[in-house]
Backbone as JSON Lines, residues from 0, in Angstrom:
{"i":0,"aa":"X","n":[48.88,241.35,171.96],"ca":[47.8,242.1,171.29],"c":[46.53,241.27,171.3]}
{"i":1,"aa":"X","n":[45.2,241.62,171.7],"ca":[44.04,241.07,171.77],"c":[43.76,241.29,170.27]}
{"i":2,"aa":"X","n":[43.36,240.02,169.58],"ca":[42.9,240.06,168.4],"c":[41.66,239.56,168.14]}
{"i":3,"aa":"X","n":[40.88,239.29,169.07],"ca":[39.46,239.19,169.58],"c":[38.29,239.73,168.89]}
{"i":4,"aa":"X","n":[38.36,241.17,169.39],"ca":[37.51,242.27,168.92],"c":[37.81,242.13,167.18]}
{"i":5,"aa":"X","n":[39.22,242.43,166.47],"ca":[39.09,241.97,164.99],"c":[38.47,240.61,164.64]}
{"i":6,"aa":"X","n":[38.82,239.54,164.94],"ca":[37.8,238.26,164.52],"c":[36.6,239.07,164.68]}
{"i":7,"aa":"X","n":[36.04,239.24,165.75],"ca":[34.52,239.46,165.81],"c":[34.02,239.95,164.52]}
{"i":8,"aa":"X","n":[34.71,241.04,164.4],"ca":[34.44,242.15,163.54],"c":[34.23,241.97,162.08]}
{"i":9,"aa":"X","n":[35.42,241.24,161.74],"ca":[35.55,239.77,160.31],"c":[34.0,238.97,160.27]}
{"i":10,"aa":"X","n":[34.02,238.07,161.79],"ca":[33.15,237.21,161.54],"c":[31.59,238.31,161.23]}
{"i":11,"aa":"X","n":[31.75,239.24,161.69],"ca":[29.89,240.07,161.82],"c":[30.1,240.48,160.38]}
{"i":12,"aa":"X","n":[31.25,241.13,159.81],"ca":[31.56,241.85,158.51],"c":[30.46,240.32,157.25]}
{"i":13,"aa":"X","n":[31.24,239.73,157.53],"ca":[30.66,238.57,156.5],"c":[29.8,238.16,157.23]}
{"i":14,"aa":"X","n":[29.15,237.65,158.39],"ca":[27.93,237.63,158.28],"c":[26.75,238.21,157.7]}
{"i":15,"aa":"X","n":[27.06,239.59,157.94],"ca":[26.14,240.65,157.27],"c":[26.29,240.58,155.46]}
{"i":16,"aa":"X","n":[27.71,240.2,154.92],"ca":[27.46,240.39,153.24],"c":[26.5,238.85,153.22]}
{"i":17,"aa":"X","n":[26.86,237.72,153.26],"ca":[26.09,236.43,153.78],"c":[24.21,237.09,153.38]}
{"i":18,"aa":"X","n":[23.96,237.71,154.19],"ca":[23.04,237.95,154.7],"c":[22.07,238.74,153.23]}
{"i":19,"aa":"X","n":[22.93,239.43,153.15],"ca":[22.83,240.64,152.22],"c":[22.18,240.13,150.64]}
{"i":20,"aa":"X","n":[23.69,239.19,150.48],"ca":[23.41,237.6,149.35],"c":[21.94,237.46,149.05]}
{"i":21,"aa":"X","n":[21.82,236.53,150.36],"ca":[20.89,235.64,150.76],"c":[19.94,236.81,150.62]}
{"i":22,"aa":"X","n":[19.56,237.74,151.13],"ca":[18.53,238.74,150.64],"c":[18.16,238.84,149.01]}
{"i":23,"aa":"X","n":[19.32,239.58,148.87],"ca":[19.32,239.61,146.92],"c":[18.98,238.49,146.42]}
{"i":24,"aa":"X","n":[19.34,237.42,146.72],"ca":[18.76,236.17,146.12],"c":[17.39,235.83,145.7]}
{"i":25,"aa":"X","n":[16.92,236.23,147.1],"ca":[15.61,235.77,147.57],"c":[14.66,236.69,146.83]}
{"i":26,"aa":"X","n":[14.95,238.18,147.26],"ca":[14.32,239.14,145.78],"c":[14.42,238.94,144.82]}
{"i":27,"aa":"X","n":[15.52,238.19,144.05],"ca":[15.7,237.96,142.4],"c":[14.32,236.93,142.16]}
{"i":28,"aa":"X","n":[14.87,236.18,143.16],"ca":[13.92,234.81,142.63],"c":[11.88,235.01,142.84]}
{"i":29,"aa":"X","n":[11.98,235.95,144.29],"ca":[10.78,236.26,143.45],"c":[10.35,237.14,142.84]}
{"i":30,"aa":"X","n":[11.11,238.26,142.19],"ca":[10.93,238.58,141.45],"c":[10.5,237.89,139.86]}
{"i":31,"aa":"X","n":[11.55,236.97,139.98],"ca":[11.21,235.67,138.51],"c":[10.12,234.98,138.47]}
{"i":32,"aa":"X","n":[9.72,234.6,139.78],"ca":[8.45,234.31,140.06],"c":[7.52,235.04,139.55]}
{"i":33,"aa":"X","n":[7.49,236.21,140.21],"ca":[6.42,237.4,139.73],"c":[6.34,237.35,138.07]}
{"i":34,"aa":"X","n":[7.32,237.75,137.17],"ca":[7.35,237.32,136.11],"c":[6.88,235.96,135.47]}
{"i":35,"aa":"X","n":[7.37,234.95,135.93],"ca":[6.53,233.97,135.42],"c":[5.24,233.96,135.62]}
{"i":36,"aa":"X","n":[4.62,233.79,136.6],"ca":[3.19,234.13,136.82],"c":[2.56,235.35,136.0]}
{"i":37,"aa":"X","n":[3.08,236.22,135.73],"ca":[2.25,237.23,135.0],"c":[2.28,236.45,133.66]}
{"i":38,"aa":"X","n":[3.88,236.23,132.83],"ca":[4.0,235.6,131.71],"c":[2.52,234.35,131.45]}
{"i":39,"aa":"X","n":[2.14,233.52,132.29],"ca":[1.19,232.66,132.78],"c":[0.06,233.24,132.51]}
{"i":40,"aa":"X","n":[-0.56,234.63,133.09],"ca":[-1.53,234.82,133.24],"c":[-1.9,236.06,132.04]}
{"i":41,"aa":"X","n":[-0.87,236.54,131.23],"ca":[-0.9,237.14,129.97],"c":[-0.77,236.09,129.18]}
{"i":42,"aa":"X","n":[-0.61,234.73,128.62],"ca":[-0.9,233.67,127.84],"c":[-2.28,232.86,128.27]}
{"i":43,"aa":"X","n":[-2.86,232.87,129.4],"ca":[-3.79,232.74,129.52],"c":[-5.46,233.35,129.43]}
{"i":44,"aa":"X","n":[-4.77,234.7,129.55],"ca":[-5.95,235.59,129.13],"c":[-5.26,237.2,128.42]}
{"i":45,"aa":"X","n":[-4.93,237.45,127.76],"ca":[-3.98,238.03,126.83],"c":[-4.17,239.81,127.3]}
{"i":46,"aa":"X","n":[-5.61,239.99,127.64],"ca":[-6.12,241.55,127.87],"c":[-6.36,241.66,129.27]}
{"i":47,"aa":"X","n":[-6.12,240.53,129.9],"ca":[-6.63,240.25,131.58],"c":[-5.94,241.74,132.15]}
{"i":48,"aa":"X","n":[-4.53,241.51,132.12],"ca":[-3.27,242.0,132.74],"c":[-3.72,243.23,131.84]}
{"i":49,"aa":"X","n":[-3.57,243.39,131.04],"ca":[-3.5,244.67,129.85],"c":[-5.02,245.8,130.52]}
{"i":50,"aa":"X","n":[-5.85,245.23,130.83],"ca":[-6.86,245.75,131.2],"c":[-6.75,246.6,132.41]}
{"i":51,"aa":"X","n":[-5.88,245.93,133.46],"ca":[-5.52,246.39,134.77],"c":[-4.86,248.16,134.55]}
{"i":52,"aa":"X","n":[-4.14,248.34,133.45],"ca":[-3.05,249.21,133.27],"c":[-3.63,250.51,133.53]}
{"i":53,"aa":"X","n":[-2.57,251.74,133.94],"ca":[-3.24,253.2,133.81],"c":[-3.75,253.21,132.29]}
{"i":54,"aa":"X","n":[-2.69,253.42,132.16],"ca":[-2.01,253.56,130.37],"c":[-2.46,252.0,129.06]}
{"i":55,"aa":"X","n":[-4.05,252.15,128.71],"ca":[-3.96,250.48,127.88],"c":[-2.82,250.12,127.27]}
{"i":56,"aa":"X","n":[-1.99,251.27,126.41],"ca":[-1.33,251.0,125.22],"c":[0.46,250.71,125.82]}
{"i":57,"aa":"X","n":[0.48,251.2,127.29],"ca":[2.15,251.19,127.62],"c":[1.96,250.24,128.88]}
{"i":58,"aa":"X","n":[2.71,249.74,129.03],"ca":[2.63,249.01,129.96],"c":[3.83,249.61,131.21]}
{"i":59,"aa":"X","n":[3.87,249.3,132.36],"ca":[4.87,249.92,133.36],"c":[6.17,250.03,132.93]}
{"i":60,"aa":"X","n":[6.86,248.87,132.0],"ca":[7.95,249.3,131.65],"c":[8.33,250.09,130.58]}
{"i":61,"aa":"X","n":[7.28,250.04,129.58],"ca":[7.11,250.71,128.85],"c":[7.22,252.18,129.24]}
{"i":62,"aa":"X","n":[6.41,252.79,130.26],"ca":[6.41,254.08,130.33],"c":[7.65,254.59,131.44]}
{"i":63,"aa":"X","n":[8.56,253.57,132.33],"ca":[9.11,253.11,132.45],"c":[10.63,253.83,132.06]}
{"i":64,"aa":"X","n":[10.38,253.2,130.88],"ca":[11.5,253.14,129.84],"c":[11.61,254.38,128.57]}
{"i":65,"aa":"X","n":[10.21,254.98,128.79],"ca":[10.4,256.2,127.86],"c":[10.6,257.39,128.7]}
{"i":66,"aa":"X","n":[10.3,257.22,130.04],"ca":[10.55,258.38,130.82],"c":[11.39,258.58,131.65]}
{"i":67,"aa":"X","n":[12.2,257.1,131.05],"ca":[14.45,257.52,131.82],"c":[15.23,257.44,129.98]}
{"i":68,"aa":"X","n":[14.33,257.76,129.2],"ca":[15.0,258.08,127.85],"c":[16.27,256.72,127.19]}
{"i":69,"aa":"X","n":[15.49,255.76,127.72],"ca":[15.68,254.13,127.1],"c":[15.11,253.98,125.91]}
{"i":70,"aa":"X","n":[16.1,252.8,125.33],"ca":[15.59,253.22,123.68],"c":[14.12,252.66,122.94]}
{"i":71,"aa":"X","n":[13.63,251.49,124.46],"ca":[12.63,250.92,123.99],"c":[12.16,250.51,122.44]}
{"i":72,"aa":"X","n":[13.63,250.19,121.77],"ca":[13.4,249.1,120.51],"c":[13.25,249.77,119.36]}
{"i":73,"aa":"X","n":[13.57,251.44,119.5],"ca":[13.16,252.43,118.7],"c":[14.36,252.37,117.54]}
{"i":74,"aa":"X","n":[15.76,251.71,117.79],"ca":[16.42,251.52,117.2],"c":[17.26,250.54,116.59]}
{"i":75,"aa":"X","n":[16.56,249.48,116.55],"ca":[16.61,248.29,116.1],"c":[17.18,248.37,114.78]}
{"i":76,"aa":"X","n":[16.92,249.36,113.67],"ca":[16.88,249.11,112.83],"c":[18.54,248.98,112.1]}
{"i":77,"aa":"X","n":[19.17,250.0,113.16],"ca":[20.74,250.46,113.1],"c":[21.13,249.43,113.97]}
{"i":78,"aa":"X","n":[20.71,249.15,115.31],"ca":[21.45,248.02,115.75],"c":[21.9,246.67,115.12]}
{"i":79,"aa":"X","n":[20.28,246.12,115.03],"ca":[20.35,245.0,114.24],"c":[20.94,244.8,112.97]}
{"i":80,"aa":"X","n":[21.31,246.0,112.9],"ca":[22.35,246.23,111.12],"c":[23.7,246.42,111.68]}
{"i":81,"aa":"X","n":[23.98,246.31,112.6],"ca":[25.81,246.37,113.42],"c":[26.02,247.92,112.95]}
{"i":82,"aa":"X","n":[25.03,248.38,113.6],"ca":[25.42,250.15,114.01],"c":[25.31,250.03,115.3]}
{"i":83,"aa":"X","n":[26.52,250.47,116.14],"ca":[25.78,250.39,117.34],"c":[25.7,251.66,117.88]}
{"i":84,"aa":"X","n":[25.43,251.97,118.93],"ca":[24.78,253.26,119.79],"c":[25.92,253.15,120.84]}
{"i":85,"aa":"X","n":[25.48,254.34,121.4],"ca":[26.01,254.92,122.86],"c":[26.09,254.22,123.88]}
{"i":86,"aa":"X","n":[24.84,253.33,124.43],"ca":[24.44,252.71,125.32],"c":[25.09,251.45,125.55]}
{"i":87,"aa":"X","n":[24.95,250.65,124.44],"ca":[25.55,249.56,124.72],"c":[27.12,249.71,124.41]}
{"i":88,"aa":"X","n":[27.59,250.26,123.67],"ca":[28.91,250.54,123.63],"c":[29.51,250.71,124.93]}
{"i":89,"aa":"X","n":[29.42,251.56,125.85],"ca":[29.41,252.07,127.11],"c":[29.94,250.79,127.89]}
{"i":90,"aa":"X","n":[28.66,249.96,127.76],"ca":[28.29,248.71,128.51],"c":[29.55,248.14,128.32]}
{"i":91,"aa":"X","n":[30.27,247.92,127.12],"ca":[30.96,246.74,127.02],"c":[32.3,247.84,126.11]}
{"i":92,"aa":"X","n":[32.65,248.34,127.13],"ca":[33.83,249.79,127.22],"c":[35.31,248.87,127.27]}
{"i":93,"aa":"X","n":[35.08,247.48,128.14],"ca":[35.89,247.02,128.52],"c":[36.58,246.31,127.59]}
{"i":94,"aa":"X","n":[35.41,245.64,127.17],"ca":[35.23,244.28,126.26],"c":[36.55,244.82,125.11]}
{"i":95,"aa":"X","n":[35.57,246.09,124.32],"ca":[36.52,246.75,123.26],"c":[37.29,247.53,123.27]}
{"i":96,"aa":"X","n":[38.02,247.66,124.29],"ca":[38.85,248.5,125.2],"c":[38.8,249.98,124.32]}
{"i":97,"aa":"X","n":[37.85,250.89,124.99],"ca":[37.81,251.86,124.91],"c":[38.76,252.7,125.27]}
{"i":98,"aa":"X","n":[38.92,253.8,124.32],"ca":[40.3,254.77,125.6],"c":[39.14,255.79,126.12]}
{"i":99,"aa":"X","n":[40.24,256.42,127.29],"ca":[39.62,257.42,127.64],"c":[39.0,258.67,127.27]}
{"i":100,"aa":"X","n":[39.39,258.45,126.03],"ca":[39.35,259.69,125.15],"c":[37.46,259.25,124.48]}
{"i":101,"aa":"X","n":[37.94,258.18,124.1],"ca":[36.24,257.78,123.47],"c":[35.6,257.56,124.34]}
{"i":102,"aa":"X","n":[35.54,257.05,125.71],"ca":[34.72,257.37,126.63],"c":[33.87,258.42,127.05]}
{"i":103,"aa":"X","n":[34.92,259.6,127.37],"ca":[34.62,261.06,127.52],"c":[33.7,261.46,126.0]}
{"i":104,"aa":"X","n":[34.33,260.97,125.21],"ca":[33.42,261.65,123.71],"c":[31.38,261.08,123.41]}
{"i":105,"aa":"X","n":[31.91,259.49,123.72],"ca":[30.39,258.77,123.81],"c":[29.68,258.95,125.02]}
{"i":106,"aa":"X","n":[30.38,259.4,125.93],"ca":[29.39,259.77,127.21],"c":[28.81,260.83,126.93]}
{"i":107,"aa":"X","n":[29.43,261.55,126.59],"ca":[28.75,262.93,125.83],"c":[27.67,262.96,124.91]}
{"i":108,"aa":"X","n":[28.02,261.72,124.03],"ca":[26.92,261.78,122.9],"c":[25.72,261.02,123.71]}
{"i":109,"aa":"X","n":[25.95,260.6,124.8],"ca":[24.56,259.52,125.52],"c":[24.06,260.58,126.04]}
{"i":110,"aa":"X","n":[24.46,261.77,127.02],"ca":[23.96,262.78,127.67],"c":[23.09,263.42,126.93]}
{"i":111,"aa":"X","n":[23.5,263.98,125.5],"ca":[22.82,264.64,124.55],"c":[21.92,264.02,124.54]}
{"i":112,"aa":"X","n":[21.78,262.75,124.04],"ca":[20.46,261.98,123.6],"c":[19.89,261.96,124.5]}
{"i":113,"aa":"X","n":[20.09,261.46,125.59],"ca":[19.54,261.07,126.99],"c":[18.54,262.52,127.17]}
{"i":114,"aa":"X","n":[19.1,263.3,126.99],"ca":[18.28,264.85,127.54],"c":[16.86,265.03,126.53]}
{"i":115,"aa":"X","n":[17.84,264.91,124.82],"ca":[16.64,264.57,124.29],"c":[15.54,263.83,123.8]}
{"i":116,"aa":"X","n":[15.74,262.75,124.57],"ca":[14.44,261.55,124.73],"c":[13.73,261.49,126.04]}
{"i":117,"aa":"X","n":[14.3,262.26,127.09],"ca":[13.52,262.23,128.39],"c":[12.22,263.06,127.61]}
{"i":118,"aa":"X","n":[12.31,264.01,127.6],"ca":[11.27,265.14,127.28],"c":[10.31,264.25,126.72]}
{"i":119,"aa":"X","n":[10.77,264.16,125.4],"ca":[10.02,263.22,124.44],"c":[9.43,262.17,124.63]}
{"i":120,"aa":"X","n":[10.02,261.18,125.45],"ca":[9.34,260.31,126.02],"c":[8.09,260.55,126.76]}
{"i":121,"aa":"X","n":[8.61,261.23,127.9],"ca":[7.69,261.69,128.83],"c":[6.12,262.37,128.06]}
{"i":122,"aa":"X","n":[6.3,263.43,127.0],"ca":[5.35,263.66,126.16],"c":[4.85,262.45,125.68]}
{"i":123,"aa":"X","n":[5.6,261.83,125.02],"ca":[4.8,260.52,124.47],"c":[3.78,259.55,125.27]}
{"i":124,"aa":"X","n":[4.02,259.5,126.82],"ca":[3.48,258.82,127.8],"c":[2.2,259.86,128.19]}
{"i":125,"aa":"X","n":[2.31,261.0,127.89],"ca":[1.23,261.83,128.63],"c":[0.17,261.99,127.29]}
{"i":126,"aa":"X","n":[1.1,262.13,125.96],"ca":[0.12,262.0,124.99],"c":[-0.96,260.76,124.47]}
{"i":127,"aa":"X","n":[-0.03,259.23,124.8],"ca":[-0.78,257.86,125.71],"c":[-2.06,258.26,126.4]}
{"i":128,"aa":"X","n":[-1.61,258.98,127.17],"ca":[-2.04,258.61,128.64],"c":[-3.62,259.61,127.86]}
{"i":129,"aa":"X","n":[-3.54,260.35,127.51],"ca":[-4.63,261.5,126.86],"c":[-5.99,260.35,126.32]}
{"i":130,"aa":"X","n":[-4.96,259.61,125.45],"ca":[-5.65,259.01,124.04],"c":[-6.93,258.07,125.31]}
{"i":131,"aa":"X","n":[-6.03,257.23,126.04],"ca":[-7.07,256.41,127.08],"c":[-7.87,257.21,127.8]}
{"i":132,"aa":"X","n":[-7.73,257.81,128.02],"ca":[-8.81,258.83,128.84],"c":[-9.63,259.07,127.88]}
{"i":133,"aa":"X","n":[-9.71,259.43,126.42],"ca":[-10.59,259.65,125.79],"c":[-11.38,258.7,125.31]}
{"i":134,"aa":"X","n":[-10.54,257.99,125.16],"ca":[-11.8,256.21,125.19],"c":[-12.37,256.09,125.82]}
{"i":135,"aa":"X","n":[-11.73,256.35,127.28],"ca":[-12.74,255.65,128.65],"c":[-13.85,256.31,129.14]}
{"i":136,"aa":"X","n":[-13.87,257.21,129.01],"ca":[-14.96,258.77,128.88],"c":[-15.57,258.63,127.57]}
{"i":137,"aa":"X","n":[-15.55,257.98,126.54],"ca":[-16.36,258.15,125.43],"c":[-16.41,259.97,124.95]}
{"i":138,"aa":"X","n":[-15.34,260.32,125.0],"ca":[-15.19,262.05,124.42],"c":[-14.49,262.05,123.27]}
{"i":139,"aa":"X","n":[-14.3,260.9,122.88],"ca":[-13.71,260.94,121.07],"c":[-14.46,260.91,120.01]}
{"i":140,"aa":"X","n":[-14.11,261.37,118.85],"ca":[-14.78,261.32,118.11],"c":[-13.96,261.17,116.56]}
{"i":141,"aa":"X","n":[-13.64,260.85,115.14],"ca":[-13.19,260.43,114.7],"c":[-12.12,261.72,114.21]}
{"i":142,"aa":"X","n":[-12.89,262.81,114.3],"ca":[-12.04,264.17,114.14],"c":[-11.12,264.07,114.6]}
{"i":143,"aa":"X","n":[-11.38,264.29,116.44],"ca":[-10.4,264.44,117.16],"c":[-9.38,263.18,117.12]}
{"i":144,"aa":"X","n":[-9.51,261.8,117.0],"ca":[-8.7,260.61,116.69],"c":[-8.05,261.05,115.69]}
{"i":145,"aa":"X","n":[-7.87,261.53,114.74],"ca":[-7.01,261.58,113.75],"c":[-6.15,262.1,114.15]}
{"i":146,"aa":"X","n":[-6.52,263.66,114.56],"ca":[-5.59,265.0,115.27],"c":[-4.65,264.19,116.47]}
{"i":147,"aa":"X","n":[-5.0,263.59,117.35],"ca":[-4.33,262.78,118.11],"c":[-3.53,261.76,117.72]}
{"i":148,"aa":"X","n":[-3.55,261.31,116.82],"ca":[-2.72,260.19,116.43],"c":[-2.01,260.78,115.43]}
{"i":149,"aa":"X","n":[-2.0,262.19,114.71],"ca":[-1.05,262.85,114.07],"c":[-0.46,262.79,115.38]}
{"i":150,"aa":"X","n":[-0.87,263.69,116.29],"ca":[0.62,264.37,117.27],"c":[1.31,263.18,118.05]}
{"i":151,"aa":"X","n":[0.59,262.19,118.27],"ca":[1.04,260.97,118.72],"c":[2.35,260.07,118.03]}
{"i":152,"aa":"X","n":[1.94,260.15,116.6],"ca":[3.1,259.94,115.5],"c":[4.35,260.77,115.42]}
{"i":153,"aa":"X","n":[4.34,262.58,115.34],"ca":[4.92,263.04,115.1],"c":[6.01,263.17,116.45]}
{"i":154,"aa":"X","n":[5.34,262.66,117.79],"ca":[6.35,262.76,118.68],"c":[7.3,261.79,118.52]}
{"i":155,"aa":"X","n":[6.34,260.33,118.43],"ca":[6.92,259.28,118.13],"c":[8.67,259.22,117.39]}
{"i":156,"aa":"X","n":[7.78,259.56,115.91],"ca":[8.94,259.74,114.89],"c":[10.1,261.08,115.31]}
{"i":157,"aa":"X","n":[10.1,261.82,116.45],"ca":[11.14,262.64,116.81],"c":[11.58,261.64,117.88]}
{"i":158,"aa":"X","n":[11.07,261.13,118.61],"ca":[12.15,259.96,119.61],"c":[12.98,259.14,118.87]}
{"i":159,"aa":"X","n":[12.52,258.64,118.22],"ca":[12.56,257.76,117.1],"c":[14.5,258.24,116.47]}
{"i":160,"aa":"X","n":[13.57,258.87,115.82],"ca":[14.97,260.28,115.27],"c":[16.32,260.11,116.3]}
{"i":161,"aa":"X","n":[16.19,260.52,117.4],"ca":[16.84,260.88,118.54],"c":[17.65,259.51,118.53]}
{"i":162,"aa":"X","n":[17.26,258.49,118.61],"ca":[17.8,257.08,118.91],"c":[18.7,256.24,118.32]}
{"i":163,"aa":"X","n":[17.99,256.73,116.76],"ca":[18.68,256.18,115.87],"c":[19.69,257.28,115.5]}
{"i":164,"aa":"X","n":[19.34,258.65,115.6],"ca":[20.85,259.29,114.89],"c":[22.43,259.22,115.73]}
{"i":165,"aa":"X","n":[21.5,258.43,116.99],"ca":[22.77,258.58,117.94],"c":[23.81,256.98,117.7]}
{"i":166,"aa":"X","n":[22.74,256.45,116.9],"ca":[23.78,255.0,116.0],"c":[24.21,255.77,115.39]}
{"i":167,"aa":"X","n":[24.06,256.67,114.17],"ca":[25.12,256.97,112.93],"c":[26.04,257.84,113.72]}
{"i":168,"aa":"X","n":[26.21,258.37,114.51],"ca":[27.58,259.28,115.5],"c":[28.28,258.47,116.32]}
{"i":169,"aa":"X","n":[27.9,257.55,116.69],"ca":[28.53,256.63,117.36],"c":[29.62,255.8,116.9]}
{"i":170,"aa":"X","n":[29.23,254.79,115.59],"ca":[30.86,254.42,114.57],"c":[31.98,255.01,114.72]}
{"i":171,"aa":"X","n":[31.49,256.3,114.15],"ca":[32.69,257.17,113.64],"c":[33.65,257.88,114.82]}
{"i":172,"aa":"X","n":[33.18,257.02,116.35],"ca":[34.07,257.38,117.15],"c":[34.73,256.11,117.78]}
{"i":173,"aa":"X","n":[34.73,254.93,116.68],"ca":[35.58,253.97,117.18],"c":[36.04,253.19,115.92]}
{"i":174,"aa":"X","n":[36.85,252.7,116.03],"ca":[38.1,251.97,115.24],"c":[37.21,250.66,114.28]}
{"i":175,"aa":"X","n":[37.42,250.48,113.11],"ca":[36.97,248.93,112.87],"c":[36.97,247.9,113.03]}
{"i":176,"aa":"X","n":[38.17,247.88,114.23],"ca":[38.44,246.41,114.99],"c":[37.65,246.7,115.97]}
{"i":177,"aa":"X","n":[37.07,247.82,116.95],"ca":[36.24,247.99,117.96],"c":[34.73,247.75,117.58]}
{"i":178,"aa":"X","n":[34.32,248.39,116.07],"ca":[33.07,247.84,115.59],"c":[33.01,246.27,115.82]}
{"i":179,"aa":"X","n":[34.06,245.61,114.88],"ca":[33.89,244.39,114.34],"c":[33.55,243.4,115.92]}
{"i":180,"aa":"X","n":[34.31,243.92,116.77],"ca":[34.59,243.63,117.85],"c":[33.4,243.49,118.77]}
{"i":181,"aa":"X","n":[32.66,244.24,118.81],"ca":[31.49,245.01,119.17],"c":[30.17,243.8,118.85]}
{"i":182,"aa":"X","n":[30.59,244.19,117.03],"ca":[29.12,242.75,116.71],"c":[29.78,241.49,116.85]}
{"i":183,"aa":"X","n":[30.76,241.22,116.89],"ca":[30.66,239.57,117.04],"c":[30.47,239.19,118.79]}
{"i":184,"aa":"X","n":[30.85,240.37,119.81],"ca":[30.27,240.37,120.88],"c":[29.26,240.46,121.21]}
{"i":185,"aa":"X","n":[28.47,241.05,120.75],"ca":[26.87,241.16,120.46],"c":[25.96,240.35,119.92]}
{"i":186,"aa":"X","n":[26.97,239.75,119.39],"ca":[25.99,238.68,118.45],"c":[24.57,239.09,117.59]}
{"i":187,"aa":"X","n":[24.65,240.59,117.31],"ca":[23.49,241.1,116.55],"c":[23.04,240.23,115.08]}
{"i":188,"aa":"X","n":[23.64,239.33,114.7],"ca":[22.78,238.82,113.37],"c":[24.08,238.71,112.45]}
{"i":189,"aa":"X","n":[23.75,238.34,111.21],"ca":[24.67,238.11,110.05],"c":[24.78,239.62,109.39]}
{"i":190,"aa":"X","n":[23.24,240.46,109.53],"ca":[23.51,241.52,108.65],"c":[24.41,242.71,109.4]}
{"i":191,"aa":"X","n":[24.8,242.53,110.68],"ca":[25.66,243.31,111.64],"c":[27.25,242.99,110.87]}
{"i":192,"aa":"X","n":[27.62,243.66,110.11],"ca":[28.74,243.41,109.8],"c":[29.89,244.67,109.22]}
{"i":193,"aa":"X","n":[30.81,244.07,109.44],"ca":[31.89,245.4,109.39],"c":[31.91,246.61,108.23]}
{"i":194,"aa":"X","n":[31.19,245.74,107.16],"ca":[30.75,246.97,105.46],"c":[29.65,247.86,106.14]}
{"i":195,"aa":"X","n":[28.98,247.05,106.45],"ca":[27.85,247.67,107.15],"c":[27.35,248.77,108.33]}
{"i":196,"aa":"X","n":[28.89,248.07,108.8],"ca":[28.8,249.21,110.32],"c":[29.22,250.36,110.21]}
{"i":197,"aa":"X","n":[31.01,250.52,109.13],"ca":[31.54,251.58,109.01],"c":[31.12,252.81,108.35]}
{"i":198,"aa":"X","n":[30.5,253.37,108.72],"ca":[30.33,255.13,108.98],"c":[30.76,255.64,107.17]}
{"i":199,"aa":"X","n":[29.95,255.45,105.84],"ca":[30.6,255.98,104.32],"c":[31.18,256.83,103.99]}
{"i":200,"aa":"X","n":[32.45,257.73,103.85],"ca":[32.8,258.53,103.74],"c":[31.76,259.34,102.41]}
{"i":201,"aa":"X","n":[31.79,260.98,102.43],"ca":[31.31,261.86,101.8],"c":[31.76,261.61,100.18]}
C-alpha cells in the first residue's frame, strides 16, 4: 500500500492549522496593540478619541453591544449581589453542571430577553444618535432637551428592566449548590452570596 499521498496529506493538514495559529496569533496581538495604543491615547488626551465618534456619548462597543442585546453593565446590580442571569450561566453550563432540562429552560429565558433588548437597544442608539445631531447643528433648545432626555431615560430604564428581571428568573431555575457554585466561580464579591442569591419564597 502507498502511504505517501496520506503523509502528504497529514503533513499539508497541519501545516495549514500551524498556519492558521500563527495567523490568530498575530491578529490577537495586534489587536492588543490597537488597544493599548488607544488606552495611551485616551489617557493622554481624554476627548481626543471621544471626539472622533459618530455617536459622542456611545462609543463602537457600546453601540456595539446594545444592538446584539448585551447587557452592557445594565445589571450589575443583581449580578454583583450573586443573582446571576442567563448569559453567564450558559457560559459556565459545564462548570455547574447544568441538565438538559435547565439548559433548554435558560436558553429560552436568554431568547426572550435577547429579543427584548435588541429593539431597545437599537432605539436607544438611534435615540443617542438624535441627541448628537442636535448639538452639532445647534437645533436644541432647552425645551426640546428635556423632552429628549425624558424619552432617552424612559427607554433606558425599559432595557434596564429587561436585564435585570432576567436575574430574578434565572435562580429559581437552578439548585443552591449550582448558585453557590456559580458565585464562588465567579468570584462576584462578598455580597454575592447564597441568602442573597436564593429566589424568597411568597
Amino acid at each position: 500500500m502507498n502511504t505517501k499521498p496520506i503523509i502528504s496529506a497529514s503533513l499539508m493538514a497541519a501545516a495549514m492549522l500551524a498556519l492558521t495559529i500563527t495567523g490568530a496569533s498575530a491578529q490577537e496581538s495586534q489587536h492588543q496593540q490597537h488597544l493599548k495604543e488607544e488606552a495611551e491615547e485616551v489617557k493622554a488626551a481624554p476627548y481626543a478619541v471621544q471626539q472622533k465618534r459618530q455617536i459622542k456619548s456611545l462609543s463602537a462597543k457600546d453601540v456595539d453591544d446594545l444592538s446584539n442585546g448585551r447587557g452592557w453593565g445594565l445589571a450589575k446590580a443583581a449580578e454583583l449581589n450573586g443573582m446571576p442571569g442567563p448569559v453567564h450561566v450558559l457560559e459556565m453550563k459545564d462548570k455547574i453542571s447544568l441538565t438538559a432540562k435547565q439548559i433548554s429552560a435558560i436558553n429560552s429565558l436568554f431568547a426572550t430577553m435577547k429579543a427584548t433588548a435588541i429593539p431597545l437597544g437599537k432605539r436607544l442608539v438611534e435615540m443617542e444618535r438624535g441627541l448628537n445631531i442636535a448639538f452639532a447643528d445647534r437645533s436644541i433648545d432647552e425645551k426640546r432637551l428635556t423632552v429628549m432626555l425624558n424619552e432617552i431615560g424612559a427607554v433606558r430604564a425599559k432595557l434596564r428592566f429587561v436585564h435585570l428581571a432576567s436575574h430574578l428568573k434565572t435562580p429559581a431555575l437552578l439548585s443552591t449548590k449550582q448558585i453557590d457554585d456559580y458565585i464562588r466561580l465567579r468570584g462576584d464579591g462578598g455580597q454575592g452570596n447564597l441568602e442573597a442569591a436564593t429566589p424568597k419564597k411568597p
